[in-house]
VOGURO-634917 format. One record per residue (C-alpha): x, z, y; residue number from 0. Coordinates in Angstrom, 1 decimal, padded with zeros to 4 digits. Layout:
BEGIN
X Z Y NUM
...
! end
This chain:
BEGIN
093.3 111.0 124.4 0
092.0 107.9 125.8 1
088.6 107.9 127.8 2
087.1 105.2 125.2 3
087.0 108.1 123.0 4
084.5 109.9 125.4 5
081.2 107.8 124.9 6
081.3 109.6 121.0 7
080.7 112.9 122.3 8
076.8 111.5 122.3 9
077.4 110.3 118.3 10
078.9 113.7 117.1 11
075.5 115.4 118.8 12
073.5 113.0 116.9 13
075.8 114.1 113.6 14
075.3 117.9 113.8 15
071.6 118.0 113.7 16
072.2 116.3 110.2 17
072.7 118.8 107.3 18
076.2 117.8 106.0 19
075.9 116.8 102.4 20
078.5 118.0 100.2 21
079.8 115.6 098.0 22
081.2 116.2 094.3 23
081.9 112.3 093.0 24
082.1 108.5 093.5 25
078.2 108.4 093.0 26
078.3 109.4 096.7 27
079.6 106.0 097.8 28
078.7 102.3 097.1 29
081.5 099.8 096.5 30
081.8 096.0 096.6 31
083.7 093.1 097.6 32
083.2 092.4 101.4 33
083.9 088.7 100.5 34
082.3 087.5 097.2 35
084.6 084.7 096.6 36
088.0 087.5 097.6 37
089.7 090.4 096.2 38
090.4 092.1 099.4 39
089.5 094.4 100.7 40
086.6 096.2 098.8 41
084.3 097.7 101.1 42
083.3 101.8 100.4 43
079.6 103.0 102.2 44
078.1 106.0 101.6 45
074.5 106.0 100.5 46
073.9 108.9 101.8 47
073.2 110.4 105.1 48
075.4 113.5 106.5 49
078.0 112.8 104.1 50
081.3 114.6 105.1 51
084.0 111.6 105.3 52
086.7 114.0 105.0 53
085.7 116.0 101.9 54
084.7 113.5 100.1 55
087.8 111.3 100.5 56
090.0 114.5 099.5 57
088.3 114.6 095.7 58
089.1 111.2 095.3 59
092.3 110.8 094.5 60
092.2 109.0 091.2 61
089.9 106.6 092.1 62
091.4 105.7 095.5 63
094.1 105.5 093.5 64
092.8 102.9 091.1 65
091.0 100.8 093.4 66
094.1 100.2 095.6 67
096.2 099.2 092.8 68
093.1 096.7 092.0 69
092.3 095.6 095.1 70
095.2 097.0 097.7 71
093.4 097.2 100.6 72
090.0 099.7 100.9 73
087.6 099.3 104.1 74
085.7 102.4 104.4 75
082.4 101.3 106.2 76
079.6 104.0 108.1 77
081.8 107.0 107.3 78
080.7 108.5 111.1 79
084.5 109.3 111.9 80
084.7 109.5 115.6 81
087.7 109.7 117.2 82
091.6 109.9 116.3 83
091.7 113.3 115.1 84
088.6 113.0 113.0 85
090.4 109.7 111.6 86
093.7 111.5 111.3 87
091.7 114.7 109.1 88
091.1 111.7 107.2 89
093.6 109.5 106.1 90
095.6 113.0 105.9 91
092.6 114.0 103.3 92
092.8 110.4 101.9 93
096.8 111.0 101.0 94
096.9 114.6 100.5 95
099.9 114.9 102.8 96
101.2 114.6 106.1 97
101.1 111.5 108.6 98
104.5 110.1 110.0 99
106.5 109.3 113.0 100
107.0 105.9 113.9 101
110.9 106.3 113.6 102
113.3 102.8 114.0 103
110.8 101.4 115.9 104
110.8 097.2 116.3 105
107.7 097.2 118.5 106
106.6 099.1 121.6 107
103.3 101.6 120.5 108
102.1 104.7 122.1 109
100.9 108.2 120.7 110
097.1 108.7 120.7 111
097.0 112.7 118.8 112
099.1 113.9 116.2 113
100.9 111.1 114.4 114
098.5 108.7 115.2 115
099.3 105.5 117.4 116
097.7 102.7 119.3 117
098.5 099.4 117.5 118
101.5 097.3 118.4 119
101.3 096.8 122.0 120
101.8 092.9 122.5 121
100.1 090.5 124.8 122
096.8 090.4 123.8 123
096.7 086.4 123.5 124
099.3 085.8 120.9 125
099.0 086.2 117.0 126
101.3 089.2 115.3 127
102.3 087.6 111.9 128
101.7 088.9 108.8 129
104.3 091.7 107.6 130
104.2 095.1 105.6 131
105.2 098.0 107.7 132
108.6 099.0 107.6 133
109.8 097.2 105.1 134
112.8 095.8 106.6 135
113.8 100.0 106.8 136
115.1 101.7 104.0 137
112.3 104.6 104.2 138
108.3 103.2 104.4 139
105.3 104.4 104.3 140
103.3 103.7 100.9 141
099.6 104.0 102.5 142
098.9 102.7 106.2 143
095.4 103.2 107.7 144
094.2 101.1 110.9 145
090.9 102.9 112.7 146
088.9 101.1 114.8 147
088.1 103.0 118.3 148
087.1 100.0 120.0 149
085.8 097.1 118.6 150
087.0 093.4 120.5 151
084.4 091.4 121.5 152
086.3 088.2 120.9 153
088.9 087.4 118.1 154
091.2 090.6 117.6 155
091.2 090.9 113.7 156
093.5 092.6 111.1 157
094.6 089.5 108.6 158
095.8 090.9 105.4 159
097.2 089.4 102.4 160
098.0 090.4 099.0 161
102.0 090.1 098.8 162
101.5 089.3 094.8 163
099.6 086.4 095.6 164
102.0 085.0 098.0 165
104.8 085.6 095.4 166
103.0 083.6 092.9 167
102.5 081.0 095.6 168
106.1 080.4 095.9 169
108.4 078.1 094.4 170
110.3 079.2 091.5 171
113.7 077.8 092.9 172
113.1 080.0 095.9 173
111.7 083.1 094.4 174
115.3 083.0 092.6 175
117.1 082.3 095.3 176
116.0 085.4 097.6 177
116.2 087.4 094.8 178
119.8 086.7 093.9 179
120.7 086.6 097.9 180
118.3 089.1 099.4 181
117.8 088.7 103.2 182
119.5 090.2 106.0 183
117.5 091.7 109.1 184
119.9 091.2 112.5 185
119.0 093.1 115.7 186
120.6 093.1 119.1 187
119.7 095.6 121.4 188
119.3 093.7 124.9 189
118.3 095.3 128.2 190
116.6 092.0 129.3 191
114.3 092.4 125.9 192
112.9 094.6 123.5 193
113.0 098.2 123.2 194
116.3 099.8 123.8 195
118.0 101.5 120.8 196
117.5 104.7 122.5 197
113.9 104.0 121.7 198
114.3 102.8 118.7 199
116.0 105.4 117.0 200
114.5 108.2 119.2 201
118.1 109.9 120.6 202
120.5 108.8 123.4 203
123.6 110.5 120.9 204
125.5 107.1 119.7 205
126.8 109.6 116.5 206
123.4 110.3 115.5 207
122.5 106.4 115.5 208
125.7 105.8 113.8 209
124.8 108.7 111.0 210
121.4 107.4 111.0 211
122.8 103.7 109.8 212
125.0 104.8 107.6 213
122.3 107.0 105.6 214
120.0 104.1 105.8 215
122.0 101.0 104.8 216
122.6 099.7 108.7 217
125.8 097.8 109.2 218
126.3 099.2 113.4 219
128.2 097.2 115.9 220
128.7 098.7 119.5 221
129.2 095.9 122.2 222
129.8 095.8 125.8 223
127.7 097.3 128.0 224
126.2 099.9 125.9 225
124.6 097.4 123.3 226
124.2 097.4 119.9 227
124.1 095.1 116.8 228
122.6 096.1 113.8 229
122.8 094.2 110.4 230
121.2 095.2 107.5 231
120.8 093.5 104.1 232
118.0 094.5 101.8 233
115.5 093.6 098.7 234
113.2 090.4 099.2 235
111.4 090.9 096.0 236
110.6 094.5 094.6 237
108.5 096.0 091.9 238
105.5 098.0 092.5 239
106.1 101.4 091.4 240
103.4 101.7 089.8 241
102.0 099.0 088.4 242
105.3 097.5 088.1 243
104.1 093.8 089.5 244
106.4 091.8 091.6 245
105.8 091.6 095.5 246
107.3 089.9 097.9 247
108.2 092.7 100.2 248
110.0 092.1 103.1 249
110.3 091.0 107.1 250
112.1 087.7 106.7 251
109.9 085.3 107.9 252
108.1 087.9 110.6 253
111.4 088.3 112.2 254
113.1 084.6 112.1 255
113.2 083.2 115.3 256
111.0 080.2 114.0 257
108.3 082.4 113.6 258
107.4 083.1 117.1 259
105.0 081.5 119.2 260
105.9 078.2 120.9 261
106.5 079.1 124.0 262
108.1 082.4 123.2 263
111.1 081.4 120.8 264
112.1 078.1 123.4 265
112.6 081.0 125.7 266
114.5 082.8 123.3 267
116.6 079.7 122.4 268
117.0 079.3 126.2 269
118.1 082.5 127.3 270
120.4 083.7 124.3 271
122.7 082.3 121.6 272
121.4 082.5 118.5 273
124.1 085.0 117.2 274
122.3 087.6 120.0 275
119.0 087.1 119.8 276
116.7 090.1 119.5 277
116.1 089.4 115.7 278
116.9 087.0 113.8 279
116.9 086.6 109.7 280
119.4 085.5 107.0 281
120.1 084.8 103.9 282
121.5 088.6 102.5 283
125.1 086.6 102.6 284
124.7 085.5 105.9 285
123.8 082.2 105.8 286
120.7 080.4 107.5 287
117.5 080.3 105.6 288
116.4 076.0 105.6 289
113.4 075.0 107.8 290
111.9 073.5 104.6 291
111.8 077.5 103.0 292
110.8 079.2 106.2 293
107.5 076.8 106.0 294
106.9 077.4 102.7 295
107.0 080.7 103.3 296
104.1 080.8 106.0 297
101.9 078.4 104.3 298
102.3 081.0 101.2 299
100.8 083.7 103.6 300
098.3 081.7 105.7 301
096.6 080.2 102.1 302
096.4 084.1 101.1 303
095.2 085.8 104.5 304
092.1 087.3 104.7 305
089.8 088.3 107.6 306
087.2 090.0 108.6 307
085.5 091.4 112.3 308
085.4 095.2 113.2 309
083.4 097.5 113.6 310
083.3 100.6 115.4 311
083.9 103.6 113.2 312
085.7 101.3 110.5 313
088.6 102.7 108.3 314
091.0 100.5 106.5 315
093.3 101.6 104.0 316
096.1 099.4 102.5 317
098.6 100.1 100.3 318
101.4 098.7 102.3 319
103.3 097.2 099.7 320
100.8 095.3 097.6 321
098.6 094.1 101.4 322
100.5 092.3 104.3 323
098.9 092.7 107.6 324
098.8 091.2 110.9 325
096.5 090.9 114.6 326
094.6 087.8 115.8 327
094.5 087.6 119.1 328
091.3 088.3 120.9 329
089.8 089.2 124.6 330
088.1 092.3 126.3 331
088.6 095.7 125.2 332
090.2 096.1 122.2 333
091.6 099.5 120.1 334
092.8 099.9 116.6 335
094.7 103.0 115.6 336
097.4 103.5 113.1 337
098.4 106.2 110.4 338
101.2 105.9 108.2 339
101.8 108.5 105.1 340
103.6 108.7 102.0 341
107.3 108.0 102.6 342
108.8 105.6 099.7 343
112.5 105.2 099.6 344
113.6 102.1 098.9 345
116.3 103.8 096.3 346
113.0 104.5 094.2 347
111.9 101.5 094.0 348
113.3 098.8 091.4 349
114.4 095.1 093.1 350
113.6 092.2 091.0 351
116.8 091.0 089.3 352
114.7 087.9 087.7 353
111.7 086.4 087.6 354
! end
């Protein structure tokens, strides 16, 4: 565990001389929007002192439940959880089930305890885009929780989004389009970038990645040199599966090569052709996805993203198909934790066939 986790020994002190307060119900907490004029997220404080984070959250399955189909994303304010395995005990509690691995991996994160990890470890002064984890796999997690350990001094927040509001931001003529077509998610495995599909897929056995692909809807091309291509075409537009509202689920404007910084994709352009850069995105037939849509597209998600500055101690909880997420950049220390639970197949899960 990392040494930023040692200055809470002092807190947890401070939190046993309380008497923990056992808590029976929602009358325990407070709720309300942290923004008046948004949606997203809702902000959950206790109003009481000593109350036990992780008890509490584990009798409230019905109304966590209900407020993330509301609101999709929950930010769980002055809990006192200190530390990754207290925030572990809690987004386990908060799920009633097991965290996850971080399995197909497409960006370089370390393990803090348990199945939690740091963040995505990228440079700390460029932007992550907004994207909803996993979903280019076949296999995602329904609930993801970010922790904050260390708060940045400068910049560094989590942007989410509410993927039915981009949806309904989009042009008609393209929502149909995608949804005929789909989108395909192309990966080439390059020693001079990325992680290497070793990583990625966790084995160095070239029959378990095959096996892997094949149970998981990967079209798998070995190259020279020990590379691979991978090629896989899924679902732009889903349902919800349980409220049944259409979401625009789906990697294909984080991964297109347009999408990168500046100064990142012209090295890109400049160092590979565009059939091997490290990602790329496509129509589901293949064929390139215009400018014109790819703008459209992030104007859809920068009118709907929402921000707001950590806090240490703070727990947010989205359900990661109705909220989008992403990282402003920022400067100083900085360290968020993730949790994923709840794996959601995407054979469960109805695509939109119209609109």
């Amino acid at each position: 565990m990392s040494a930023k986790f040692g200055e809470t020994s002092l807190k947890r002190l401070e939190l046993g001389k309380r008497k923990a307060v056992s808590p029976t119900g929602q009358g325990w907490v407070k709720t309300e929007p942290l923004w008046p004029d948004k949606t997203l997220p809702l902000l959950v404080q206790p109003t009481v002192r000593g109350l036990d984070p992780v008890e509490w959250i584990a009798r409230q399955g019905d109304f966590i439940r209900q407020q993330l189909d509301t609101h999709g994303a929950l930010l769980f304010r002055n809990f006192n959880v200190w530390g990754a395995t207290e925030f572990e005990h809690f987004a386990r509690a908060a799920s009633a089930g097991e965290l996850l691995p971080y399995k197909e991996r497409s960006s370089p994160r370390s393990r803090v305890a348990g199945n939690i990890y740091t963040s995505t470890d990228y440079p700390a002064d460029q932007s992550i885009f907004l994207h909803n984890e996993n979903s280019y796999q076949h296999t995602w997690p329904m609930k993801i929780f970010f922790y904050c350990a260390v708060a940045p001094q400068q910049g560094g927040a989590t942007p989410i989004a509410d993927t039915r509001r981009i949806f309904a931001r989009l042009a008609p003529r393209l929502k149909q389009r995608f949804i005929e077509k789909k989108w395909m998610y192309v990966r080439n495995f390059d020693e001079r970038f990325g992680l290497p599909w070793q990583t990625v897929f966790q084995t160095t056995d070239k029959s378990q990645v095959a096996d892997y692909c094949r149970r998981n809807g990967i079209e798998v091309e070995w190259r020279d040199g020990d590379r691979l291509k991978t090629r896989a075409v899924r679902a732009a537009v889903v349902r919800h599966p349980r409220t049944g509202e259409q979401l625009w689920f789906n990697h294909a404007t984080f991964f297109h090569v347009t999408t990168l910084a500046p100064t990142v994709r012209d090295v890109f352009l400049a160092t590979f052709k565009e059939a091997d850069l490290p990602t790329n995105t496509y129509y589901g037939d293949g064929s390139p996805i215009e400018a014109s849509v790819l703008d459209e597209l992030r104007q859809a998600y920068h009118e709907e993203t929402v921000s707001f500055p950590w806090q240490q101690g703070d727990i947010l909880m989205l359900d990661n198909m109705l909220v989008a997420h992403g990282r402003a950049p920022y400067a100083g220390p900085r360290e968020i934790l993730v949790g994923m639970t709840e794996p959601f197949s995407r054979t469960c899960v109805p695509a939109a066939d119209t609109l």
